[in-house]
PyMOL Python script that loads the backbone (N, CA, C, O; Angstrom):
from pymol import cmd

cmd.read_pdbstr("""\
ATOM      1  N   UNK A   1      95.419  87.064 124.247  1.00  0.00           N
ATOM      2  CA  UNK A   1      96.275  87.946 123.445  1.00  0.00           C
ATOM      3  C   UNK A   1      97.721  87.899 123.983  1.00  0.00           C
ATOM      4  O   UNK A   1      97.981  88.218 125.143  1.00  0.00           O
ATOM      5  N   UNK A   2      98.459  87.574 123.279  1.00  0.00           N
ATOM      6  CA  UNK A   2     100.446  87.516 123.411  1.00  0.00           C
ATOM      7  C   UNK A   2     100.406  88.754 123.614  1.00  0.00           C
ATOM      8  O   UNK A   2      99.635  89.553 123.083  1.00  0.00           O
ATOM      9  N   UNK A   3     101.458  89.026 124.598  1.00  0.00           N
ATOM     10  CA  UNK A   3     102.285  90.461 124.539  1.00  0.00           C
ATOM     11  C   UNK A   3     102.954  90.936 123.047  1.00  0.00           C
ATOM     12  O   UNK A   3     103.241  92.124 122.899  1.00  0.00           O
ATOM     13  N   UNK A   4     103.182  89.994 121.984  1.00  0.00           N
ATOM     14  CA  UNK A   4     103.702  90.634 120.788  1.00  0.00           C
ATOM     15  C   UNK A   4     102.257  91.490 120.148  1.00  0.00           C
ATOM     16  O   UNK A   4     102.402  92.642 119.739  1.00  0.00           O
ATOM     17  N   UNK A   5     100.959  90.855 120.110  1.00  0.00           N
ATOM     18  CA  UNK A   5      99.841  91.105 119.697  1.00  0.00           C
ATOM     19  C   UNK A   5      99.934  92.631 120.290  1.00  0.00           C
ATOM     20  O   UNK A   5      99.879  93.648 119.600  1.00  0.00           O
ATOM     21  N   UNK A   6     100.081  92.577 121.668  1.00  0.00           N
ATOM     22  CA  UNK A   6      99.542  93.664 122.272  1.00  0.00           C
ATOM     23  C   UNK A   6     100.201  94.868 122.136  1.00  0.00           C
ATOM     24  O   UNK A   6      99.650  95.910 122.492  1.00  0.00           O
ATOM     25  N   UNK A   7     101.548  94.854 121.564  1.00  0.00           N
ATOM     26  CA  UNK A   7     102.662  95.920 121.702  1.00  0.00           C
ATOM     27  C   UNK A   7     102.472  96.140 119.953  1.00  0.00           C
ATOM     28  O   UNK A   7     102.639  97.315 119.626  1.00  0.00           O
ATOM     29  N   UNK A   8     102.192  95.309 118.942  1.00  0.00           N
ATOM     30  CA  UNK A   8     101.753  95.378 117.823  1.00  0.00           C
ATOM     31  C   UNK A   8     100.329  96.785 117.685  1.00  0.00           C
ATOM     32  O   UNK A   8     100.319  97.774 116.952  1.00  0.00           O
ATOM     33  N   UNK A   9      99.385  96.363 118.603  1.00  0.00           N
ATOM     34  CA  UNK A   9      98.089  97.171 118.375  1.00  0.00           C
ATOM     35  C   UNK A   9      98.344  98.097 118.868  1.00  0.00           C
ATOM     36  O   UNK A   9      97.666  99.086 118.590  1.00  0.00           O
ATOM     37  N   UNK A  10      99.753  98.247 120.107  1.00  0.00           N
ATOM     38  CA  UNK A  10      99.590  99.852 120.699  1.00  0.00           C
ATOM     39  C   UNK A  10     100.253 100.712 119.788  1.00  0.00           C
ATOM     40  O   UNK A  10      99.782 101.809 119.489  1.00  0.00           O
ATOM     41  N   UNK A  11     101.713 100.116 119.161  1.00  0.00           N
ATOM     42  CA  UNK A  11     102.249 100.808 117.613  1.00  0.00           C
ATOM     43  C   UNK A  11     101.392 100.953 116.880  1.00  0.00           C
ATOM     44  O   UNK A  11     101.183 102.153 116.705  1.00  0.00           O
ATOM     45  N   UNK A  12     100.731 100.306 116.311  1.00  0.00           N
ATOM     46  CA  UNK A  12     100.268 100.766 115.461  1.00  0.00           C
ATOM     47  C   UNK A  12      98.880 102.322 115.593  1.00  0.00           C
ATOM     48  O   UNK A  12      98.561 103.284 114.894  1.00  0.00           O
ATOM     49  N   UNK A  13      98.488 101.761 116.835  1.00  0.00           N
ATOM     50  CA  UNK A  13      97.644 102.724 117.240  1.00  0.00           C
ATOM     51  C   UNK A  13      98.409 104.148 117.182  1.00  0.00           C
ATOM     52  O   UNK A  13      97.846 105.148 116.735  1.00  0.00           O
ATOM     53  N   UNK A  14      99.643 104.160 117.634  1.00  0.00           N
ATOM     54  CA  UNK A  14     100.198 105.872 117.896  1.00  0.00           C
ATOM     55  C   UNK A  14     100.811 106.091 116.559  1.00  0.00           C
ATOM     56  O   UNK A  14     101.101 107.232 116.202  1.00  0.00           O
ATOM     57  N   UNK A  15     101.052 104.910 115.696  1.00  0.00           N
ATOM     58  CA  UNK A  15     101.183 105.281 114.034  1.00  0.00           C
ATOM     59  C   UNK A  15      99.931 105.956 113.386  1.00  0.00           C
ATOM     60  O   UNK A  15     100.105 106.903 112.618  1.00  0.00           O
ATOM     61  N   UNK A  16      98.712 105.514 113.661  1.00  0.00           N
ATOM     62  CA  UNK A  16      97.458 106.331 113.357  1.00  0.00           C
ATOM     63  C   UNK A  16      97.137 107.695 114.069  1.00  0.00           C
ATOM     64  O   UNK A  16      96.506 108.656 113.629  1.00  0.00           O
ATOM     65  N   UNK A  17      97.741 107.519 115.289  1.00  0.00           N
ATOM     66  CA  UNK A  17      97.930 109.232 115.971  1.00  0.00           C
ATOM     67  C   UNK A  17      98.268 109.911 114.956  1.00  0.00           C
ATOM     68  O   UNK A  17      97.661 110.567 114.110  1.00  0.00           O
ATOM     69  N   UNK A  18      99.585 109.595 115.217  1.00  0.00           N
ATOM     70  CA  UNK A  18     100.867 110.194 114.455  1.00  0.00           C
ATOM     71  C   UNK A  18      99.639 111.050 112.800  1.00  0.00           C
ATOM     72  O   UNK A  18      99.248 112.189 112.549  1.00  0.00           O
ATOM     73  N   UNK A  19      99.539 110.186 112.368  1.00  0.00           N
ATOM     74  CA  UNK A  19      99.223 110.609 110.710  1.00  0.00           C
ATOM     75  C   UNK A  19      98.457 111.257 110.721  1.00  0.00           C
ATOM     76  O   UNK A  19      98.445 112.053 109.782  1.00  0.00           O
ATOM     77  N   UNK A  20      97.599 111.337 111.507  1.00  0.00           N
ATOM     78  CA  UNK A  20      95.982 111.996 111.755  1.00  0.00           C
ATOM     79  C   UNK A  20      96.300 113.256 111.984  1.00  0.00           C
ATOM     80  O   UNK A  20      96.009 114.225 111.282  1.00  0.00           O
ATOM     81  N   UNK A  21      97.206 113.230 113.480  1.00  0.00           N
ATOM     82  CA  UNK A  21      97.920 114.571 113.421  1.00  0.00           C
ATOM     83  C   UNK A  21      98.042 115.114 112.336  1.00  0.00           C
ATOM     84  O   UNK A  21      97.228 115.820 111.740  1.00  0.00           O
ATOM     85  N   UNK A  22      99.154 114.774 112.017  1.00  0.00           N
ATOM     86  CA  UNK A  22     100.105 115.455 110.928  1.00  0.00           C
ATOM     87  C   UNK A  22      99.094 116.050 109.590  1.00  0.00           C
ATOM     88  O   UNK A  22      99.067 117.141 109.021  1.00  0.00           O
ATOM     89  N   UNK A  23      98.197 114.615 109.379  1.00  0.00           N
ATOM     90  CA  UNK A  23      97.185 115.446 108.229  1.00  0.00           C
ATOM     91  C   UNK A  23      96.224 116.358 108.639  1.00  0.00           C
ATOM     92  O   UNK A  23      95.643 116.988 107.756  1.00  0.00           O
ATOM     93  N   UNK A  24      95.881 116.596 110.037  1.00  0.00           N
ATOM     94  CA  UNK A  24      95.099 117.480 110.444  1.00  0.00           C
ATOM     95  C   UNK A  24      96.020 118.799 110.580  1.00  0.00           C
ATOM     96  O   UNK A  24      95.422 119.874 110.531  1.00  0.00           O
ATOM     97  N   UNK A  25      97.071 118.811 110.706  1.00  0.00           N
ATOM     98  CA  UNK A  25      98.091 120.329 110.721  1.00  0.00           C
ATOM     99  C   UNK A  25      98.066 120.368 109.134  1.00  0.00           C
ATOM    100  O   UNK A  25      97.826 121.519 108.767  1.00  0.00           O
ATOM    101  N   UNK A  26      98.193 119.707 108.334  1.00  0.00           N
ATOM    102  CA  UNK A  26      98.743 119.783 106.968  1.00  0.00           C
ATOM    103  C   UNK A  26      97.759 120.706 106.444  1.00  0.00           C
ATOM    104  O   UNK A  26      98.114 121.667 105.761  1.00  0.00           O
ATOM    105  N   UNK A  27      96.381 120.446 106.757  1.00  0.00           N
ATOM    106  CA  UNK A  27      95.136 120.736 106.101  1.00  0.00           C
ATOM    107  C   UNK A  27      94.652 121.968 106.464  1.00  0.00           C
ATOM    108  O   UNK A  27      94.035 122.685 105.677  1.00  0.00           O
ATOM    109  N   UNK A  28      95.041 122.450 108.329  1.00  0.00           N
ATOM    110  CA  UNK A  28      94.995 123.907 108.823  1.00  0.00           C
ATOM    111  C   UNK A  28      96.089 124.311 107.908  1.00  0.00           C
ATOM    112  O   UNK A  28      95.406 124.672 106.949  1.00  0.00           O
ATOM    113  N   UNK A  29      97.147 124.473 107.596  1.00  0.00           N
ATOM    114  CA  UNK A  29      98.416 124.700 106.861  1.00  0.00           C
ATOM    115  C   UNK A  29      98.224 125.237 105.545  1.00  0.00           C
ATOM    116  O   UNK A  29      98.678 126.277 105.068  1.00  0.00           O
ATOM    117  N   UNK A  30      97.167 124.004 104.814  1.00  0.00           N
ATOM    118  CA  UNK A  30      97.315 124.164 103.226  1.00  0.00           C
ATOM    119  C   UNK A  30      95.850 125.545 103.411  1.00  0.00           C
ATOM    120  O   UNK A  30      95.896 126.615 102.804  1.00  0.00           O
ATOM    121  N   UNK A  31      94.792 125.178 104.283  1.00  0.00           N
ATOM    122  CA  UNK A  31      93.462 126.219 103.952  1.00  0.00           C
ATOM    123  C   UNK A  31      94.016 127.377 104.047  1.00  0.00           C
ATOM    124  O   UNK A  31      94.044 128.129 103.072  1.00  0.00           O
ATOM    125  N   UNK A  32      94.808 127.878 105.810  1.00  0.00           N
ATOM    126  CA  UNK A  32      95.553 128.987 105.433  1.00  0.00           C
ATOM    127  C   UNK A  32      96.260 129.635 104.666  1.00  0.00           C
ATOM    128  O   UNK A  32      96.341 130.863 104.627  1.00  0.00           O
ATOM    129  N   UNK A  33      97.000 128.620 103.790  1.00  0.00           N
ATOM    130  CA  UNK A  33      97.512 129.226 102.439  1.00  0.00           C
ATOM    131  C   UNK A  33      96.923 129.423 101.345  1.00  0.00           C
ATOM    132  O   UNK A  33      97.266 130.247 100.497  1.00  0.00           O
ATOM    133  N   UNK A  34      96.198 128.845 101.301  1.00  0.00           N
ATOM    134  CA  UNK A  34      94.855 129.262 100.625  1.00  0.00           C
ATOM    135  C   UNK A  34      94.364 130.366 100.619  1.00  0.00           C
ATOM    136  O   UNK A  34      94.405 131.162  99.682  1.00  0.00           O
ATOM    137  N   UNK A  35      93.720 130.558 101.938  1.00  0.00           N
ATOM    138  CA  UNK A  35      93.339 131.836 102.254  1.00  0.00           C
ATOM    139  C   UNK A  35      93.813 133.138 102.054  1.00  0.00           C
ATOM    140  O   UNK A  35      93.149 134.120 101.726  1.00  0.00           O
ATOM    141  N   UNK A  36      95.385 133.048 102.344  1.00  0.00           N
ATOM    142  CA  UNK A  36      95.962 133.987 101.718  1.00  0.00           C
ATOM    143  C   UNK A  36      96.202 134.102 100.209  1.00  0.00           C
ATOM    144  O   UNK A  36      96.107 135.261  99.805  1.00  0.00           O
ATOM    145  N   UNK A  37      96.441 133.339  99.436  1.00  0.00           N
ATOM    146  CA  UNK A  37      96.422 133.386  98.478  1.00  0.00           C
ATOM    147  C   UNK A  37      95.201 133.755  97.455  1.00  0.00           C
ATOM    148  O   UNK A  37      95.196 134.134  96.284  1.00  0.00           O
ATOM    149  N   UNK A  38      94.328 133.522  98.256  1.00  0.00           N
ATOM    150  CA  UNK A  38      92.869 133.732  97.398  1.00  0.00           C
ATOM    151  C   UNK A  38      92.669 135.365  97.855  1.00  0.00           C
ATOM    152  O   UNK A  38      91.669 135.946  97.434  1.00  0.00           O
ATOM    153  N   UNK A  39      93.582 136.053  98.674  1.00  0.00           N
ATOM    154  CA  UNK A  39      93.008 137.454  99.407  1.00  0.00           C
ATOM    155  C   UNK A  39      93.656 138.467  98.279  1.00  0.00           C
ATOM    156  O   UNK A  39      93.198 139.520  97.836  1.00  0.00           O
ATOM    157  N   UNK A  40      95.514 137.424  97.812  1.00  0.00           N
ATOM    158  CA  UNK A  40      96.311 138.407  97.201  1.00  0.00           C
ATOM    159  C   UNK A  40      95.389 138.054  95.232  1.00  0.00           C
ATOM    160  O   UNK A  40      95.466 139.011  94.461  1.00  0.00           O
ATOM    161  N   UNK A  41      95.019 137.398  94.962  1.00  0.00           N
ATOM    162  CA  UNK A  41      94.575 137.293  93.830  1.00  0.00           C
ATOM    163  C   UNK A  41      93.294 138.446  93.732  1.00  0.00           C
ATOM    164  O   UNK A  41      93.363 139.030  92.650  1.00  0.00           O
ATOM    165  N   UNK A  42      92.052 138.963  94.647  1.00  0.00           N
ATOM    166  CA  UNK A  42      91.477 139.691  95.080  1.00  0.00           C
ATOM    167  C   UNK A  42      92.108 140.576  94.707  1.00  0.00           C
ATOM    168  O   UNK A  42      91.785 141.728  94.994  1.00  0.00           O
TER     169      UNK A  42
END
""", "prot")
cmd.dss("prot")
cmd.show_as("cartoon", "prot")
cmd.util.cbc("prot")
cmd.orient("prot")
């Protein structure tokens, strides 16, 4: 494996961090708003 290979798979790897994150906050984010919203329709 080239060092370009290798610096390729580690970007990209913390690009899949990155998103996973972000859609895992998005999704605590959107249920909580949800939640509230389903309390004020109640």
């Amino acid at each position: 494996m080239s060092w370009q290979e290798h610096w390729l798979e580690g970007h990209f790897s913390q690009l899949a961090f990155r998103f996973y994150l972000i859609g895992w906050l998005l999704a605590k984010w959107w249920t909580s708003s949800r939640a509230k919203n389903y309390k004020i329709d109640c």
